[in-house]
VOROLO-832424 format. One record per residue (C-alpha): residue in one letter; x, y, z. Coordinates in steps of 0.02 Angstrom, whole numbers, plus 50000, padded with zeros to 5 digits. Layout:
% residues N
atom code=A; px=X; py=Y; pz=Z;
...
% end
This chain:
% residues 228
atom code=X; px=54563; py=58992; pz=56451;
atom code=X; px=54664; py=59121; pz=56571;
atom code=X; px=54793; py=59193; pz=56581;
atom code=X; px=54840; py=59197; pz=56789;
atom code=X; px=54945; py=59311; pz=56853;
atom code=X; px=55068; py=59253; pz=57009;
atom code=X; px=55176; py=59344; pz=57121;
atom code=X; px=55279; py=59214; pz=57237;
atom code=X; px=55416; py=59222; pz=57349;
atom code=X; px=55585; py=59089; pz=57305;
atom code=X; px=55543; py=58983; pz=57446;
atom code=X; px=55433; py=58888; pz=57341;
atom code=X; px=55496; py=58914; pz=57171;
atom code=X; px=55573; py=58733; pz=57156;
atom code=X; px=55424; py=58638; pz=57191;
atom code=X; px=55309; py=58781; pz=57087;
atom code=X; px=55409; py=58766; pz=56941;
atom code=X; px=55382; py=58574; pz=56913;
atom code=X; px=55194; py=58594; pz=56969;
atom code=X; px=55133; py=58740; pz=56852;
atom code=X; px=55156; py=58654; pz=56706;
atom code=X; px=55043; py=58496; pz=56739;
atom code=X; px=54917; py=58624; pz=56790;
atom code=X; px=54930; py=58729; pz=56626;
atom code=X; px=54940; py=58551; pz=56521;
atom code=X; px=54779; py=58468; pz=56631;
atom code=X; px=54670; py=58646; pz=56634;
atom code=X; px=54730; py=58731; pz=56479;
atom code=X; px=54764; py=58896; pz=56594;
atom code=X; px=54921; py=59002; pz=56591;
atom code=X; px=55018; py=59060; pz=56732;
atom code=X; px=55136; py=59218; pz=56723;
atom code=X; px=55233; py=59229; pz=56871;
atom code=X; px=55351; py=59364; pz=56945;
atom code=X; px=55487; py=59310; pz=57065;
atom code=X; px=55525; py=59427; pz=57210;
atom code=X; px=55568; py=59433; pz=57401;
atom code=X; px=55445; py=59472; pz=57525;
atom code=X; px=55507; py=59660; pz=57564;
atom code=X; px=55475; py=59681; pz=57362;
atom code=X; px=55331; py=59588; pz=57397;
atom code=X; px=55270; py=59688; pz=57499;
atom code=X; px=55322; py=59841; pz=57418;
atom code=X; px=55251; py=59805; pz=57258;
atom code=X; px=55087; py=59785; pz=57349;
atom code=X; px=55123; py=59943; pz=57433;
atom code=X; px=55123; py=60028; pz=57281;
atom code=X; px=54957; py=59963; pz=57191;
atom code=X; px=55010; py=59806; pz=57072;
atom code=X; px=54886; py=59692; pz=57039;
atom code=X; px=54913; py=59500; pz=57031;
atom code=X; px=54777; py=59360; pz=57036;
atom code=X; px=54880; py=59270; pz=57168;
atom code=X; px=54999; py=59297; pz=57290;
atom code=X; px=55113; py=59163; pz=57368;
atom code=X; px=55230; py=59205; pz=57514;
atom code=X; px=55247; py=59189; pz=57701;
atom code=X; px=55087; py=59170; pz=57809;
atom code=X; px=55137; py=59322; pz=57898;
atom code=X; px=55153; py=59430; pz=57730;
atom code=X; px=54975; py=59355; pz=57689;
atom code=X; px=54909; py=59409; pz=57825;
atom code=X; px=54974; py=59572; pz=57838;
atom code=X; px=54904; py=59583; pz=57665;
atom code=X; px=54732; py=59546; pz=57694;
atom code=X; px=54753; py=59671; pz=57835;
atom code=X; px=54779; py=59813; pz=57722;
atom code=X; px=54635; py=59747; pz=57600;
atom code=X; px=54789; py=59685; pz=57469;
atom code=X; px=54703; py=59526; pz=57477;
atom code=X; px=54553; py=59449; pz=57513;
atom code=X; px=54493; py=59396; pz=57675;
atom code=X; px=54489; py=59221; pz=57695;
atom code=X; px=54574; py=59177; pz=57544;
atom code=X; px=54738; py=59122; pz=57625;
atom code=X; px=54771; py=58941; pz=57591;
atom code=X; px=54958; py=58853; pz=57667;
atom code=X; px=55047; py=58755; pz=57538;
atom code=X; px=55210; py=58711; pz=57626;
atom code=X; px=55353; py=58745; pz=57770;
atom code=X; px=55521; py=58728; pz=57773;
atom code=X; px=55663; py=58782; pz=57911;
atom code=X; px=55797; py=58885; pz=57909;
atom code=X; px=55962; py=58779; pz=57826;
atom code=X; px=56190; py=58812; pz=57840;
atom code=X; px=56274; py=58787; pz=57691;
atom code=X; px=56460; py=58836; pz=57662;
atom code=X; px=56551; py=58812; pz=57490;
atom code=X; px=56594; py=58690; pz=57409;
atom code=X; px=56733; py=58582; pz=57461;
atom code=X; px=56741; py=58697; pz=57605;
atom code=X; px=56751; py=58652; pz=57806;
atom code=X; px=56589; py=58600; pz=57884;
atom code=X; px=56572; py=58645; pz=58053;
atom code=X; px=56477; py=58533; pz=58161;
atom code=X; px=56300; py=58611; pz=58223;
atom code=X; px=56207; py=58518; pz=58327;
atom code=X; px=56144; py=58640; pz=58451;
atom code=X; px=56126; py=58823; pz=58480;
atom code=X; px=56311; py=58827; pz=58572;
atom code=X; px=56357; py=58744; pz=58420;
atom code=X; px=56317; py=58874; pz=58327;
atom code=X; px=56359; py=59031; pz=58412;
atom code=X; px=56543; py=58948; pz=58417;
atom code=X; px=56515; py=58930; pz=58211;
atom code=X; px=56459; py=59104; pz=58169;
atom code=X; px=56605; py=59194; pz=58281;
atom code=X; px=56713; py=59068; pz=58189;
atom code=X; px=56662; py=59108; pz=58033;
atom code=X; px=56754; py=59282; pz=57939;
atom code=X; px=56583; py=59328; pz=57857;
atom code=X; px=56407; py=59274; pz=57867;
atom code=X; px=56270; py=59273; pz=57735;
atom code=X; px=56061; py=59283; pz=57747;
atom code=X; px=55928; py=59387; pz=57677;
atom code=X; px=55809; py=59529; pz=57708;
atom code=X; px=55681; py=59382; pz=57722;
atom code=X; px=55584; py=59304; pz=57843;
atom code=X; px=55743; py=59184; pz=57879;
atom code=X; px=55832; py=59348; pz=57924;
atom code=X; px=55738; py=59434; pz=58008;
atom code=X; px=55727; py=59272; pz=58124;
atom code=X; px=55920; py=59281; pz=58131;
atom code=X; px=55956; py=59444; pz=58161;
atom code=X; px=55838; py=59419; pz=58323;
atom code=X; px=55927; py=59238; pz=58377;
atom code=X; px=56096; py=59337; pz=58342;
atom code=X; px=56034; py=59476; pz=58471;
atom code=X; px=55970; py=59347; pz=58600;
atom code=X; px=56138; py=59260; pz=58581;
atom code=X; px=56233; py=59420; pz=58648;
atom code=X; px=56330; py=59414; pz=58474;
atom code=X; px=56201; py=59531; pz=58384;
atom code=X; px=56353; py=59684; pz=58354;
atom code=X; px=56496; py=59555; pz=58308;
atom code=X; px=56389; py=59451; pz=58165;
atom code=X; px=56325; py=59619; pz=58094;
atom code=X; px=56497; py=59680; pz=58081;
atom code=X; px=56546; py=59545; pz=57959;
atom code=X; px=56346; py=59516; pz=57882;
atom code=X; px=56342; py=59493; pz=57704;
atom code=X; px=56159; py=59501; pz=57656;
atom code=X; px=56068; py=59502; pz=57491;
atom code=X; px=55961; py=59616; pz=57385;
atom code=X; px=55758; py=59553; pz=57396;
atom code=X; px=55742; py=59419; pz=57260;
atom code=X; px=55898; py=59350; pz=57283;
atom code=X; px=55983; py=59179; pz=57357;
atom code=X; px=56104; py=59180; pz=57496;
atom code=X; px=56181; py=59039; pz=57376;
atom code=X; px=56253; py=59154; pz=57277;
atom code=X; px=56362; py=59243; pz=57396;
atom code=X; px=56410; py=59097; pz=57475;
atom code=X; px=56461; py=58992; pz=57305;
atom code=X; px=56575; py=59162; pz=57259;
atom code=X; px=56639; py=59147; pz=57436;
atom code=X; px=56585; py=59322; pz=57489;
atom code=X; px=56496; py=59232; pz=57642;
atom code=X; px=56587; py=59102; pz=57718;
atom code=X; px=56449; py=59024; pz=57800;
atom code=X; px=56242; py=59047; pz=57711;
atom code=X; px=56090; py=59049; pz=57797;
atom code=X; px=55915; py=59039; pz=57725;
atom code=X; px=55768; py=58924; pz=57700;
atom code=X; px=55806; py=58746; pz=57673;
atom code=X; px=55723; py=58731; pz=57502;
atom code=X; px=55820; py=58901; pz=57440;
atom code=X; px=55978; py=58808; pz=57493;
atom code=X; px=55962; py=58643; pz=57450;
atom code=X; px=55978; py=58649; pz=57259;
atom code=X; px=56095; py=58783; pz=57238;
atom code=X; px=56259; py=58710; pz=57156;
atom code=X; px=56414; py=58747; pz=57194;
atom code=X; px=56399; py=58754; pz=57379;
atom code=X; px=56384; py=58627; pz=57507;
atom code=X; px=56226; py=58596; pz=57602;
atom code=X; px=56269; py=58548; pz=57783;
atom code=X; px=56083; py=58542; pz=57860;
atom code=X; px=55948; py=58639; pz=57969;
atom code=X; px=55991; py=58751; pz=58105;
atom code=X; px=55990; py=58647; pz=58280;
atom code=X; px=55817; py=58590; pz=58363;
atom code=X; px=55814; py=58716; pz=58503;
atom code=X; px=55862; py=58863; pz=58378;
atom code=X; px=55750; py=58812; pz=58232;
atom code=X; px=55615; py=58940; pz=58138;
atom code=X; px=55502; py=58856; pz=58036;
atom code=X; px=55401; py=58977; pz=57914;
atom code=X; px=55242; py=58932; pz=57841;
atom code=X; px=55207; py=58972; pz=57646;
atom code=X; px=55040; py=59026; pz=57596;
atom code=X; px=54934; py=59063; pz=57438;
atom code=X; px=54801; py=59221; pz=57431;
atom code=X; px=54693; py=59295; pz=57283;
atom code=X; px=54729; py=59451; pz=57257;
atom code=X; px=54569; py=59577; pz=57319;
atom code=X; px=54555; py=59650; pz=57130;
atom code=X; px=54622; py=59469; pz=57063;
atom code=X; px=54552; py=59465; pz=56868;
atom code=X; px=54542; py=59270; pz=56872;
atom code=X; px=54485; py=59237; pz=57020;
atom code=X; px=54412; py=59078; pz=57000;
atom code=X; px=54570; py=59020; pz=56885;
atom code=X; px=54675; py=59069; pz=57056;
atom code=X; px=54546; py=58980; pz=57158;
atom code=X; px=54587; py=58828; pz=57048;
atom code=X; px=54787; py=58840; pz=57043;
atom code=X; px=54786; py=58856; pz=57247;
atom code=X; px=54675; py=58679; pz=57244;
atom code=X; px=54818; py=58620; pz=57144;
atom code=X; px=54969; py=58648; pz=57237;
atom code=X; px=54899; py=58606; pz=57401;
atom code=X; px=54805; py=58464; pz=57343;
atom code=X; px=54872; py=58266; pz=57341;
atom code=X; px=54967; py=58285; pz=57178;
atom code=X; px=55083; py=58410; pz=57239;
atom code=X; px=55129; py=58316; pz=57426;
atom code=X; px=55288; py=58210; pz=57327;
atom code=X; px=55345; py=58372; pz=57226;
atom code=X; px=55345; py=58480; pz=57378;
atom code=X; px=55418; py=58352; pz=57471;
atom code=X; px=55565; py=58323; pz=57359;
atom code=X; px=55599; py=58536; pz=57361;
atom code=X; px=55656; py=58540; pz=57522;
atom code=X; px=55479; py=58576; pz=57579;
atom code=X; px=55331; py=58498; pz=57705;
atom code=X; px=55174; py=58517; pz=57653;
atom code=X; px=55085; py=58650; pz=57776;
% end
């Protein structure tokens, strides 16, 4: 049997981590996996690591097979999820139901929390088009690649937390409020590729089947996920 060799992005990691080990138990395969953001991701890639499989936003995937990373063709969506508020817990919830709602939250708020991910770099752009780009960055708490805006906002460093629903949704100690208002909502897509000098190959092949097959619809479901 193989040994496979994953690098994923967190977006996924709650759903992953219940799914991997039915696959190793049914096929008798191993999977490694290395946790990191997409700007490790990428750098990482950058900087000539080898994996079997990647999993991370389409747009990293693509940009991947661009630069011959990964291999053409080989990008498969597992799941989506918008872009979630939480504050800590125990602390005010302020109500956002639309994109005034909002703007009126984050000047509110004394510091504001999201990563160097594709749910920030989303932000920083609404945040611009808002005409409150200079005043958020002022008092913009973000995090290092890798890392949860959960974590800042359970230690209170950011008052209020933004980043994708299933990174926010399990993290304790804060409180969930819900997904960023219709008309302001970024949904990313999350997609598998083999890696262009993958070693198990067909072993990645077979993992990818798995966690965007039938199986995995309930578990991704339950993460704070859709299934792409």
């Amino acid at each position: 049997m193989s040994e496979i060799k994953v690098l994923s992005s967190l977006a996924t990691k709650e759903a992953y981590l219940e799914l991997v080990p039915q696959f190793e138990t049914a096929t008798g395969h191993k999977i490694a996996t290395t946790w990191a953001g997409t700007v490790d991701i990428m750098k990482r890639m950058g900087a000539g690591e080898v994996y079997d499989l990647l999993v991370a936003s389409s747009s990293a995937i693509d940009e991947l097979i661009k630069l011959g990373k990964v291999t053409a063709g080989s990008r498969t969506d597992m799941a989506q999820t918008g872009i979630g508020i939480a504050v800590r817990a125990g602390a005010p919830r302020p109500s956002v139901k639309s994109g005034d709602d909002l703007k009126k939250a984050l000047l509110a708020a004394r510091t504001v929390g999201y990563s160097t991910g594709p749910s920030g770099v989303y932000l920083a752009g609404l945040f611009d088009r808002m005409g409150i780009g200079p005043e958020i960055k002022a008092k913009t708490k973000t995090v290092a690649s890798g890392l949860t805006v959960g974590s800042i906002v359970v230690t209170g460093e950011a008052e209020l937390g933004f980043q994708q629903i299933s990174e926010l949704c399990h993290v304790e100690g804060i409180d969930y409020i819900g997904p960023l208002p219709p008309d302001v909502q970024h949904v990313t897509v999350f997609s598998c590729g083999i890696h262009a000098h993958a070693q198990e190959a067909a072993a990645a092949k077979a993992l990818v089947q798995f966690l965007t097959g039938p199986i995995a619809k309930p578990v991704i479901e339950k993460a704070g996920l859709e299934p792409a």
